[in-house]
N, CA, C and O atoms as a GROMACS GRO file, in nm:
protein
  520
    1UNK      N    1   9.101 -11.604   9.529
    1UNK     CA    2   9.143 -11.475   9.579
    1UNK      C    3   9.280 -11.444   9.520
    1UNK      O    4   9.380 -11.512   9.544
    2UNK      N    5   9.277 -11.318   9.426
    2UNK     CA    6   9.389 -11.264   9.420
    2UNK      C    7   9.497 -11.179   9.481
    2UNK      O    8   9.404 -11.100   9.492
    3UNK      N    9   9.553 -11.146   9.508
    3UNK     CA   10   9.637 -11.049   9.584
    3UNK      C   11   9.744 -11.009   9.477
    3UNK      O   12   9.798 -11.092   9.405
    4UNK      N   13   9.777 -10.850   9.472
    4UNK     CA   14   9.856 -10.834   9.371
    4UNK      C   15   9.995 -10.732   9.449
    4UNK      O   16   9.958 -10.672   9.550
    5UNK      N   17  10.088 -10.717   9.424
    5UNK     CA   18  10.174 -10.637   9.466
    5UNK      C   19  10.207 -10.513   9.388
    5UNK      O   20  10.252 -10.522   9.274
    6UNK      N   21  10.187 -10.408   9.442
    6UNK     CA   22  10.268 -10.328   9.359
    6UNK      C   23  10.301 -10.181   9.414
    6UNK      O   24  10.295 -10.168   9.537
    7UNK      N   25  10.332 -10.084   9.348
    7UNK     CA   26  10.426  -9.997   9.465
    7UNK      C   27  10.378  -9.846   9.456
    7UNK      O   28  10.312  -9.811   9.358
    8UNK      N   29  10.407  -9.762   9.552
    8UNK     CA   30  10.310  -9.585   9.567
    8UNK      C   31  10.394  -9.540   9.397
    8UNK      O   32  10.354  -9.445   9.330
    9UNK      N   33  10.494  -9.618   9.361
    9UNK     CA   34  10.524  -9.566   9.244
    9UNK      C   35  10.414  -9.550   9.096
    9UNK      O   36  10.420  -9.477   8.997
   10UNK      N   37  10.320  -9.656   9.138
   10UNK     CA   38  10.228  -9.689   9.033
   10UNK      C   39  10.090  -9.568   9.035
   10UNK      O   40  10.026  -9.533   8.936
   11UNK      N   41  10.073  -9.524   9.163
   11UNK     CA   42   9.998  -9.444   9.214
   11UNK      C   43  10.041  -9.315   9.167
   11UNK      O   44   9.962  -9.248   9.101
   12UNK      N   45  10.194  -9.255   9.200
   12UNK     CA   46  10.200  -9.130   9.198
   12UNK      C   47  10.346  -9.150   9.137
   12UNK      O   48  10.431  -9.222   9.188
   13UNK      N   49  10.361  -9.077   9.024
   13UNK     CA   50  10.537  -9.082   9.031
   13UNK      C   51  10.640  -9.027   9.095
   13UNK      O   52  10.652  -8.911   9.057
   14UNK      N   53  10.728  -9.060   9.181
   14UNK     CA   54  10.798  -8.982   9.262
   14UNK      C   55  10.950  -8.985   9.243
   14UNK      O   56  11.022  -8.891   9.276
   15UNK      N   57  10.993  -9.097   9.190
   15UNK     CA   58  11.134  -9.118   9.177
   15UNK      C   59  11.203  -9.074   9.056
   15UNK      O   60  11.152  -9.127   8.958
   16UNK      N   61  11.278  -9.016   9.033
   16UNK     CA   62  11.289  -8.987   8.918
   16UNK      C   63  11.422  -9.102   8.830
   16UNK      O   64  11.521  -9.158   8.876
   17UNK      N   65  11.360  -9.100   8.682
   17UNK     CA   66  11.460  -9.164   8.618
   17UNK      C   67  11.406  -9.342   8.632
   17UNK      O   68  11.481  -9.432   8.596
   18UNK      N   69  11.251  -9.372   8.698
   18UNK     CA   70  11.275  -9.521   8.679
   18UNK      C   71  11.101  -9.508   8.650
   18UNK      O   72  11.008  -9.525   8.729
   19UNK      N   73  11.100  -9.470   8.491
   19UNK     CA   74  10.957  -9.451   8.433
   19UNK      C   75  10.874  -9.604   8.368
   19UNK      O   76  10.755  -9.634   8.364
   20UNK      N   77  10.972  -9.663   8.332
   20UNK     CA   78  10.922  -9.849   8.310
   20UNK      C   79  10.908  -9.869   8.421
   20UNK      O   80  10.805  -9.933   8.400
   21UNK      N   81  10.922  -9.875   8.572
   21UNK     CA   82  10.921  -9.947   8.671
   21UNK      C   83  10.792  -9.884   8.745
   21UNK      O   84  10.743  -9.965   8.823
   22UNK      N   85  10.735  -9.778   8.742
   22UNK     CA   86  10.644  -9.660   8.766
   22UNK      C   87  10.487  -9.722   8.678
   22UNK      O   88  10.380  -9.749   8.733
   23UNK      N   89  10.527  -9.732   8.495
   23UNK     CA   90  10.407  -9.749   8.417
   23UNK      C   91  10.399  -9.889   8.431
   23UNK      O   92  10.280  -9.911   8.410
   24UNK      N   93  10.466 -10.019   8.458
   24UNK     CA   94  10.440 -10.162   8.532
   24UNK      C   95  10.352 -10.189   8.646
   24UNK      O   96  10.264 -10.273   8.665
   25UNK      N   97  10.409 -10.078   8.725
   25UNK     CA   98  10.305 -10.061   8.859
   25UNK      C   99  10.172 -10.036   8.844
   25UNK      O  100  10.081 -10.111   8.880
   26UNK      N  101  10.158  -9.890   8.771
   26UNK     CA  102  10.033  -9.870   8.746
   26UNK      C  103   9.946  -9.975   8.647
   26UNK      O  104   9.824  -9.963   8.660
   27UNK      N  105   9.980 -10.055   8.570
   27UNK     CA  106   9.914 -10.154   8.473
   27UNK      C  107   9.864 -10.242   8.575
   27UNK      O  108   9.746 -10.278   8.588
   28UNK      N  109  10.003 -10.288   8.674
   28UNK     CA  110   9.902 -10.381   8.791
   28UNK      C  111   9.778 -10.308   8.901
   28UNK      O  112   9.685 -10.378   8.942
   29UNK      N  113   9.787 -10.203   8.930
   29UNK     CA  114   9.722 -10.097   8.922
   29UNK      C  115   9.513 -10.146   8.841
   29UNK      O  116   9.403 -10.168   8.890
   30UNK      N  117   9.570 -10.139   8.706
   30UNK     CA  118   9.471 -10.137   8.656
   30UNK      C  119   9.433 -10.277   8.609
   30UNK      O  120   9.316 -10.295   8.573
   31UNK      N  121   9.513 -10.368   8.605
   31UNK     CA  122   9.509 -10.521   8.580
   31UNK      C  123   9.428 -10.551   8.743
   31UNK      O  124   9.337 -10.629   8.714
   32UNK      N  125   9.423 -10.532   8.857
   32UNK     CA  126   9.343 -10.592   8.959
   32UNK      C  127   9.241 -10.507   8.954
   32UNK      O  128   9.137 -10.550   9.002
   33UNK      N  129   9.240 -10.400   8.911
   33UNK     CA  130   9.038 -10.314   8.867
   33UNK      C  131   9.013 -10.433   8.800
   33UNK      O  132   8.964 -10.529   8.859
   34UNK      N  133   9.051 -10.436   8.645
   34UNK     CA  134   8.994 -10.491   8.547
   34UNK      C  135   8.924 -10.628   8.596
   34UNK      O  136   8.807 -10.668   8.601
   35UNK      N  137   9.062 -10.687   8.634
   35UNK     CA  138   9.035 -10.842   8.665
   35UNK      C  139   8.921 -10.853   8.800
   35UNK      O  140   8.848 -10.952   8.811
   36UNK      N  141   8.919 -10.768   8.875
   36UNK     CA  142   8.822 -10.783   9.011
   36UNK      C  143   8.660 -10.712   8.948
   36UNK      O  144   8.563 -10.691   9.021
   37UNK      N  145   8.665 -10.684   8.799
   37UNK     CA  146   8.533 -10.663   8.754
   37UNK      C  147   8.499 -10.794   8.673
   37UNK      O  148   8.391 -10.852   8.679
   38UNK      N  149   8.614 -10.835   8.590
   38UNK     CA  150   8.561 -10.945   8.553
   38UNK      C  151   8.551 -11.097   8.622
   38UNK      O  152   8.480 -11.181   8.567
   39UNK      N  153   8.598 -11.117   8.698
   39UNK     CA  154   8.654 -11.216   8.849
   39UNK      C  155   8.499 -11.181   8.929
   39UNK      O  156   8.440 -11.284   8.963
   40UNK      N  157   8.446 -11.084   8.954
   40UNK     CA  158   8.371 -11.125   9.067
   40UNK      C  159   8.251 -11.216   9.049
   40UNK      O  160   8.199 -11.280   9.141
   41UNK      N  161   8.210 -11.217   8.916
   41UNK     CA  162   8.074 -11.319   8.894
   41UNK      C  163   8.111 -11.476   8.950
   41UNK      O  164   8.038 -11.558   9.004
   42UNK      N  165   8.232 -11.482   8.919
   42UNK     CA  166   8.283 -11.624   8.942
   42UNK      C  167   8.362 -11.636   9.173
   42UNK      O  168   8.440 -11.716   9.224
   43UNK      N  169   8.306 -11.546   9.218
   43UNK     CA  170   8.317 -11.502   9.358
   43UNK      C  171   8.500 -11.537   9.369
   43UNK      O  172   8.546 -11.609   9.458
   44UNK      N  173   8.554 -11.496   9.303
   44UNK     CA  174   8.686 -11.443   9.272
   44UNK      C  175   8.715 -11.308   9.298
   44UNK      O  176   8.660 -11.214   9.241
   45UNK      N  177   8.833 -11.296   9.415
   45UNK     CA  178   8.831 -11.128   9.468
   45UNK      C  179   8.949 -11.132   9.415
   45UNK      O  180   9.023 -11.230   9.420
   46UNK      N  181   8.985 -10.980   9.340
   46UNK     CA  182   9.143 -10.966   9.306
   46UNK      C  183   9.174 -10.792   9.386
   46UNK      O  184   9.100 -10.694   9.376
   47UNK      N  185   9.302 -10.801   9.459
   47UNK     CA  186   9.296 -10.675   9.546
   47UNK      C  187   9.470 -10.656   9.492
   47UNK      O  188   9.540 -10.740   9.435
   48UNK      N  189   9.502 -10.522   9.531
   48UNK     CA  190   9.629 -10.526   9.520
   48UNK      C  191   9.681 -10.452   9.629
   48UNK      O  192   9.584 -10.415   9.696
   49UNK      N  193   9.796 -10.409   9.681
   49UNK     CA  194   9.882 -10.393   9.784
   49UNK      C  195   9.961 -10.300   9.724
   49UNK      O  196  10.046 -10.346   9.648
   50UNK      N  197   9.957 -10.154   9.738
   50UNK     CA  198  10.045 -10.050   9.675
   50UNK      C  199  10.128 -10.006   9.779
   50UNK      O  200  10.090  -9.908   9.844
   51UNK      N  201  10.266 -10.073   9.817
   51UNK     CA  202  10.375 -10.096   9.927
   51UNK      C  203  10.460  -9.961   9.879
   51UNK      O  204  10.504  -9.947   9.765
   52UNK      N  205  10.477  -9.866   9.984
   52UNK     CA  206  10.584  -9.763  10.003
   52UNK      C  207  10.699  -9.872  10.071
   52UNK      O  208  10.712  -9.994  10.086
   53UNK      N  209  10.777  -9.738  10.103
   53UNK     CA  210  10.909  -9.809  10.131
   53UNK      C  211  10.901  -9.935  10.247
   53UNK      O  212  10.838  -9.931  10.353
   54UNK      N  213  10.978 -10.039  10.198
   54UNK     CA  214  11.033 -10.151  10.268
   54UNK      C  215  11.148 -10.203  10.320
   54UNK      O  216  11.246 -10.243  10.258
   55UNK      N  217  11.122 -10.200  10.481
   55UNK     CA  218  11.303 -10.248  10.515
   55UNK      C  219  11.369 -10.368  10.455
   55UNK      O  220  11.397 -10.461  10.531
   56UNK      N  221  11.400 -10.377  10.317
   56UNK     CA  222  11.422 -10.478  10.264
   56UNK      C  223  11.588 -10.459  10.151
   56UNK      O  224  11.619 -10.347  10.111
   57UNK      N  225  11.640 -10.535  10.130
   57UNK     CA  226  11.784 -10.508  10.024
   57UNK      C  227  11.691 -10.481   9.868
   57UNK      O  228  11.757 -10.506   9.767
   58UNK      N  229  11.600 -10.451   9.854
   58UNK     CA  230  11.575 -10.454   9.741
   58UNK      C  231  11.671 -10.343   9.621
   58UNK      O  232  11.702 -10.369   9.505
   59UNK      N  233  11.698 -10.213   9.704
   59UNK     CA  234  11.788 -10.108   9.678
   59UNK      C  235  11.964 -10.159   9.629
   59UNK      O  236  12.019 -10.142   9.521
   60UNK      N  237  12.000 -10.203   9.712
   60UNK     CA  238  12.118 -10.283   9.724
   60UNK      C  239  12.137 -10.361   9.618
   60UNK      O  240  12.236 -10.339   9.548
   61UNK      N  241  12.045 -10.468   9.585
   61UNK     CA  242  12.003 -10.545   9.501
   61UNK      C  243  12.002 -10.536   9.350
   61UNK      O  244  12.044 -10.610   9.261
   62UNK      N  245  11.943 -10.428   9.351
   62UNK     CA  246  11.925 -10.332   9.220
   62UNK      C  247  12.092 -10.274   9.186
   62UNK      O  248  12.163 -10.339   9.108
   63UNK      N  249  12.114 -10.220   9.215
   63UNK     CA  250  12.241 -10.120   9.246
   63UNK      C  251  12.366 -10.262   9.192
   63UNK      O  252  12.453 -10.255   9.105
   64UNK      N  253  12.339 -10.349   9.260
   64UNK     CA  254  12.426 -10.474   9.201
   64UNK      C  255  12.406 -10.546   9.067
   64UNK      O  256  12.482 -10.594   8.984
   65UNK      N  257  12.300 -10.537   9.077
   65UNK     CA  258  12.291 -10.595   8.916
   65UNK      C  259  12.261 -10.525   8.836
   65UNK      O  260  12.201 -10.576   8.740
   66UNK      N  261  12.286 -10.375   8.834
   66UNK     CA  262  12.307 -10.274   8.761
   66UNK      C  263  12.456 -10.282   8.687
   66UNK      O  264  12.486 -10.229   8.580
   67UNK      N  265  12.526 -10.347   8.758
   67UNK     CA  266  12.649 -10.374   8.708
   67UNK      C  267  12.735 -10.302   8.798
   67UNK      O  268  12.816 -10.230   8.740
   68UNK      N  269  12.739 -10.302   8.928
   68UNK     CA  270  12.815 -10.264   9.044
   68UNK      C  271  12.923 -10.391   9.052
   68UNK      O  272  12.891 -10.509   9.059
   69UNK      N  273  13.072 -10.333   9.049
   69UNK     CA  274  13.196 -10.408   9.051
   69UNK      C  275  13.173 -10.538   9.171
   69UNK      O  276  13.169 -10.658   9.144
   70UNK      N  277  13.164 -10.496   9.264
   70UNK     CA  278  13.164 -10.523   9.370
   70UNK      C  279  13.024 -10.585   9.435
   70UNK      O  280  12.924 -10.520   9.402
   71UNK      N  281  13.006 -10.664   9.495
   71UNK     CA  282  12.849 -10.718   9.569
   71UNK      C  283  12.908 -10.607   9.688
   71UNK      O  284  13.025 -10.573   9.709
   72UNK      N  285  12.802 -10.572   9.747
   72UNK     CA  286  12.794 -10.475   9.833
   72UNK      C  287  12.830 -10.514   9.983
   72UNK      O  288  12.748 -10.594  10.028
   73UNK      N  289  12.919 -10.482  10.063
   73UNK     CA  290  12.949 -10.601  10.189
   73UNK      C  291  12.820 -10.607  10.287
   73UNK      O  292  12.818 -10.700  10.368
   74UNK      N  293  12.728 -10.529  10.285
   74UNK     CA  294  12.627 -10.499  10.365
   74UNK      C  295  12.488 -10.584  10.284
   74UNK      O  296  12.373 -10.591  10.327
   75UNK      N  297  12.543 -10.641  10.159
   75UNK     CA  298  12.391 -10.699  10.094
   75UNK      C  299  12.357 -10.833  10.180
   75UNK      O  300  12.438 -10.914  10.224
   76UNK      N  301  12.226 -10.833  10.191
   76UNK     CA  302  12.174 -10.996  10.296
   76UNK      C  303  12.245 -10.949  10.428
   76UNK      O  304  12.280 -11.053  10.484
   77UNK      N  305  12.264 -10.894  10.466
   77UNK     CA  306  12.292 -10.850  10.616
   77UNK      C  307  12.184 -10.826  10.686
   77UNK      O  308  12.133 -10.715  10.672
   78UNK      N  309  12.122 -10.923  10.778
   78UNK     CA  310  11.968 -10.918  10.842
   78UNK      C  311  11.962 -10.827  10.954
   78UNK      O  312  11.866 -10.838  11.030
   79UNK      N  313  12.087 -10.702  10.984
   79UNK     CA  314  12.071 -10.631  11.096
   79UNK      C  315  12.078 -10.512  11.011
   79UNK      O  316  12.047 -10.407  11.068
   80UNK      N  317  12.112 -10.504  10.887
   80UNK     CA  318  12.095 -10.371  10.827
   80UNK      C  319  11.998 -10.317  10.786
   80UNK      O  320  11.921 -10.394  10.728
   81UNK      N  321  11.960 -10.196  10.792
   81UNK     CA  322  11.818 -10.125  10.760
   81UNK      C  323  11.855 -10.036  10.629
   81UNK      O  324  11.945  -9.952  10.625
   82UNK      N  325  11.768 -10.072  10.522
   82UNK     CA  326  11.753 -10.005  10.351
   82UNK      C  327  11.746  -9.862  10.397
   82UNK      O  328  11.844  -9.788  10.385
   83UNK      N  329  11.618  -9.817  10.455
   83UNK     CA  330  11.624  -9.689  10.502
   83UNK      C  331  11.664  -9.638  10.651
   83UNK      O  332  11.630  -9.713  10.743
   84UNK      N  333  11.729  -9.527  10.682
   84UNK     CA  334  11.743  -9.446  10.803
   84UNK      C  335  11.617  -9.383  10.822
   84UNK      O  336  11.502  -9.396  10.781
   85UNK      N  337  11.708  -9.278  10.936
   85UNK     CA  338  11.540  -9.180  10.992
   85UNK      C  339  11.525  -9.103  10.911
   85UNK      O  340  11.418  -9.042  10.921
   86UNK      N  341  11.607  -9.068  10.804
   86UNK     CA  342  11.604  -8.915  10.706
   86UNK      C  343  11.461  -8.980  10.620
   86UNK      O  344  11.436  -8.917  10.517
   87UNK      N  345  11.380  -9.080  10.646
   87UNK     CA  346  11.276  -9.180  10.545
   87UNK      C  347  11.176  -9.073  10.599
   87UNK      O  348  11.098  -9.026  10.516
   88UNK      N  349  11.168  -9.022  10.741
   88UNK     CA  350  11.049  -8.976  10.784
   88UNK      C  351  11.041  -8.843  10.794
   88UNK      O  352  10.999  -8.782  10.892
   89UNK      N  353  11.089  -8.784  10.669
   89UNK     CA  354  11.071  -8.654  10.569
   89UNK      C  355  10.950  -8.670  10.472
   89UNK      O  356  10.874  -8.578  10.443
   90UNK      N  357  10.940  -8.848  10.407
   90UNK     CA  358  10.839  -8.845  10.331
   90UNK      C  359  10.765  -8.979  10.408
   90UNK      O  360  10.693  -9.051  10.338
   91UNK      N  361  10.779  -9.004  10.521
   91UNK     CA  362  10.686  -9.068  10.561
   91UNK      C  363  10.630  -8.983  10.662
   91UNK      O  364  10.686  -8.895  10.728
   92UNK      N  365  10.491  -9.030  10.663
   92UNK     CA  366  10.442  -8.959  10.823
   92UNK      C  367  10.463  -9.015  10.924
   92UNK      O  368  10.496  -8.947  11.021
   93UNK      N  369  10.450  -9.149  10.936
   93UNK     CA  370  10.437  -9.244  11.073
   93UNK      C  371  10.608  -9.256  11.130
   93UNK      O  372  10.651  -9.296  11.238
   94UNK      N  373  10.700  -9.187  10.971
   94UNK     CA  374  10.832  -9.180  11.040
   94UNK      C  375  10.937  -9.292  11.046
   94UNK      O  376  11.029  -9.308  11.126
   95UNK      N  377  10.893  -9.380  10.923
   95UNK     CA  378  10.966  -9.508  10.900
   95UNK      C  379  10.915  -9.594  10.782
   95UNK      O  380  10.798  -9.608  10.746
   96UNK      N  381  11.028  -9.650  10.727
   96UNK     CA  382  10.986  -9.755  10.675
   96UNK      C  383  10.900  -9.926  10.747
   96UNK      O  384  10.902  -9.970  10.862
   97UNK      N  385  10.836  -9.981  10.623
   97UNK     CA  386  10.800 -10.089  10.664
   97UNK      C  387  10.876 -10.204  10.688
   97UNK      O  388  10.971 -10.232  10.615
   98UNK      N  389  10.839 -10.284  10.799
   98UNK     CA  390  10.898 -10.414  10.778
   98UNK      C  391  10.855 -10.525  10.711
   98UNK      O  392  10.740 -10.545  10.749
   99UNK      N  393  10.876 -10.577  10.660
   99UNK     CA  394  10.774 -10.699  10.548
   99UNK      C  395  10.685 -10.775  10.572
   99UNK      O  396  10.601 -10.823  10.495
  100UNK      N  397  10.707 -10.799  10.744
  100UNK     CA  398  10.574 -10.865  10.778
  100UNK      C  399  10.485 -10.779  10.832
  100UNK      O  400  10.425 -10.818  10.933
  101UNK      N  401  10.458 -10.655  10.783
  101UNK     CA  402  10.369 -10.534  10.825
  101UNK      C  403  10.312 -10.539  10.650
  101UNK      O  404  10.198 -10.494  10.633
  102UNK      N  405  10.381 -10.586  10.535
  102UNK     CA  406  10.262 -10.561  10.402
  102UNK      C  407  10.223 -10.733  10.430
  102UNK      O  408  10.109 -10.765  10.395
  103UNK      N  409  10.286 -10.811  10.472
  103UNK     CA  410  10.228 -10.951  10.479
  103UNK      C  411  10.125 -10.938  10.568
  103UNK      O  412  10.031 -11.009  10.531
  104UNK      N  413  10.104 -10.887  10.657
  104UNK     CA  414   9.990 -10.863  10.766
  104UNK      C  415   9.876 -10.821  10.654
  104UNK      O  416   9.764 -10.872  10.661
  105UNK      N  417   9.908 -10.730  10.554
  105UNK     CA  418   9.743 -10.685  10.465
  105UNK      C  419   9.726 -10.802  10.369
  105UNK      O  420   9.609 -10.835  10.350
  106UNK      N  421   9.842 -10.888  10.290
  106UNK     CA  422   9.819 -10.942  10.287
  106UNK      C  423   9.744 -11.069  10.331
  106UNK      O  424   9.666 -11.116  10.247
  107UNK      N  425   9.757 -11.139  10.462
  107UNK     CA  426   9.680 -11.214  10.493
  107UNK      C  427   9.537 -11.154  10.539
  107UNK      O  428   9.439 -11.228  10.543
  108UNK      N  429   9.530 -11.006  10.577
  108UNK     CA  430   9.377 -10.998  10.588
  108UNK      C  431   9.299 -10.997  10.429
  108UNK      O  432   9.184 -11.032  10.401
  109UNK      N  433   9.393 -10.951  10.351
  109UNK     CA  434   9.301 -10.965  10.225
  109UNK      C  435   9.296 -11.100  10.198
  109UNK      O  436   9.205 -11.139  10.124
  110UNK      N  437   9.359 -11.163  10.232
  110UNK     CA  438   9.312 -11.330  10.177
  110UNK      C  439   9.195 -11.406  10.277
  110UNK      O  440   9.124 -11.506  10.263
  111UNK      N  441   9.212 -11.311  10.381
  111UNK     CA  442   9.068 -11.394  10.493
  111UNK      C  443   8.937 -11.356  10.484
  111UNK      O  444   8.908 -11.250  10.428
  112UNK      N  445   8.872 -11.413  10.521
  112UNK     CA  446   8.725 -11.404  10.516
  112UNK      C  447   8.664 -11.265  10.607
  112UNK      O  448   8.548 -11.224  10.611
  113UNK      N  449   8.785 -11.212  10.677
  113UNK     CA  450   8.727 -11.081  10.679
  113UNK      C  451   8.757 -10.978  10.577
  113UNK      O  452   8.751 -10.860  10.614
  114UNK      N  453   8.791 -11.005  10.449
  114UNK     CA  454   8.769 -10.893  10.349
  114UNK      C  455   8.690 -10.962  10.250
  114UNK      O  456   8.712 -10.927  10.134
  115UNK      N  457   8.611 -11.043  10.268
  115UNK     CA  458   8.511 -11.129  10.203
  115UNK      C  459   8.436 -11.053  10.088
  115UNK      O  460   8.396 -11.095   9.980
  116UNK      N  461   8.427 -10.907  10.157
  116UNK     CA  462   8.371 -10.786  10.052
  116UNK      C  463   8.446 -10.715   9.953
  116UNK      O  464   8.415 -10.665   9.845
  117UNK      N  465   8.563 -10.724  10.024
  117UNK     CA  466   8.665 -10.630   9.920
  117UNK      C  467   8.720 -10.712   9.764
  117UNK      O  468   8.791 -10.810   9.740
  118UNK      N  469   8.663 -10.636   9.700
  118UNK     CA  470   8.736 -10.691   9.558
  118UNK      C  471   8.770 -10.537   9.494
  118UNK      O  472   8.700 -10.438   9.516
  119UNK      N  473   8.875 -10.539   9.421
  119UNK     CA  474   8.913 -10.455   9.361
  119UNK      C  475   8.964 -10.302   9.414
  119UNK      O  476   8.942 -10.192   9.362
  120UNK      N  477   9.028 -10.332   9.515
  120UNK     CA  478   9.063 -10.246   9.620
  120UNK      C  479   9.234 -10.215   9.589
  120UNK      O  480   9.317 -10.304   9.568
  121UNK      N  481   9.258 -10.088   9.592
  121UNK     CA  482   9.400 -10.089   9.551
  121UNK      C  483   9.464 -10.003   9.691
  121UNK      O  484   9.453  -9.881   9.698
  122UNK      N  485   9.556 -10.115   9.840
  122UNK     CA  486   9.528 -10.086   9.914
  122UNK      C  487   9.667 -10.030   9.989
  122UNK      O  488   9.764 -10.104  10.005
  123UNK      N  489   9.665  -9.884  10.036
  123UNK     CA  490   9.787  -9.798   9.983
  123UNK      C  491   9.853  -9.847  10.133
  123UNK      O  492   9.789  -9.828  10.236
  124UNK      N  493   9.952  -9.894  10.134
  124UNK     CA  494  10.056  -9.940  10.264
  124UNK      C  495  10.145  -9.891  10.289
  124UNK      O  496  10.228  -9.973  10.329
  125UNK      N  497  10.202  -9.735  10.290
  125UNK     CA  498  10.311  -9.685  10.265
  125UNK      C  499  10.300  -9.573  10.351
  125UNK      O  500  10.328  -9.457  10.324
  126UNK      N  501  10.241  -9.636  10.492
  126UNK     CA  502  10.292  -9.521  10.592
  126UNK      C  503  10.203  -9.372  10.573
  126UNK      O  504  10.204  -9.292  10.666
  127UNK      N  505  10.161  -9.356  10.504
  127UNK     CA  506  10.087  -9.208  10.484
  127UNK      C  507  10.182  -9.122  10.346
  127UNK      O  508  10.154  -9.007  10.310
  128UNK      N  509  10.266  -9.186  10.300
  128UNK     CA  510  10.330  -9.112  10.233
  128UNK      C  511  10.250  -9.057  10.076
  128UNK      O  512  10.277  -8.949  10.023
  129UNK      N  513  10.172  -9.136  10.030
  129UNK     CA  514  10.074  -9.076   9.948
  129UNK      C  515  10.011  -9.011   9.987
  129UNK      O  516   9.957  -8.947   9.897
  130UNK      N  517   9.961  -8.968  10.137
  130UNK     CA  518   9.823  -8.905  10.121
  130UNK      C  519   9.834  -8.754  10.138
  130UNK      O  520   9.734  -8.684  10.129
   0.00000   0.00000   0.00000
């Protein structure tokens, strides 16, 4: 069983200015089609996980090793939140995720209750694609 990660960026482009990080997505995108057509004879499932926003430093993160002077005093701070409420303009449900909310699809795609699903590209991002 595969499980692949990748982000509503690969799906739809929305951000502007980060077009390598967008056409990566979509390849994994099309790398778990491909592979979950050629994978299934061998009862090999490959699925992927297309994650909208996450309460995570990943932002922060970036921004620093962009070549920001300074590490950010708020980076690894486990009470700080990446996004505010202004998130649920482009979310519907009105928030970002917490990480063990894409780990939750993760472990159902790895259990025997998605025993059927192969090649499923499975959108986690709150409603914000749809």
């Amino acid at each position: 069983n595969i499980i692949n990660i990748d982000s509503i960026e690969g799906a739809t482009f929305m951000v502007g200015g980060v077009r390598p990080y967008a056409v990566a997505k979509a390849a994994v995108q099309f790398l778990t089609r491909m592979h979950a057509k050629q994978l299934g004879k061998y009862n090999i499932r490959v699925n992927s996980i297309c994650a909208g926003a996450i309460q995570t430093d990943m932002r922060l993160h970036v921004r620093y090793d962009r070549g920001d002077r300074e590490r950010p005093a708020e980076l690894d701070d486990p009470e700080r939140k990446a996004f505010g409420p202004g998130i649920g303009r482009f979310v519907p449900l009105g928030r970002a995720a917490e990480p063990s909310e894409i780990a939750n699809v993760a472990l159902f795609l790895a259990s025997d209750l998605a025993s059927y699903v192969t090649g499923a590209i499975v959108m986690a991002d709150g409603g914000w694609t749809a």
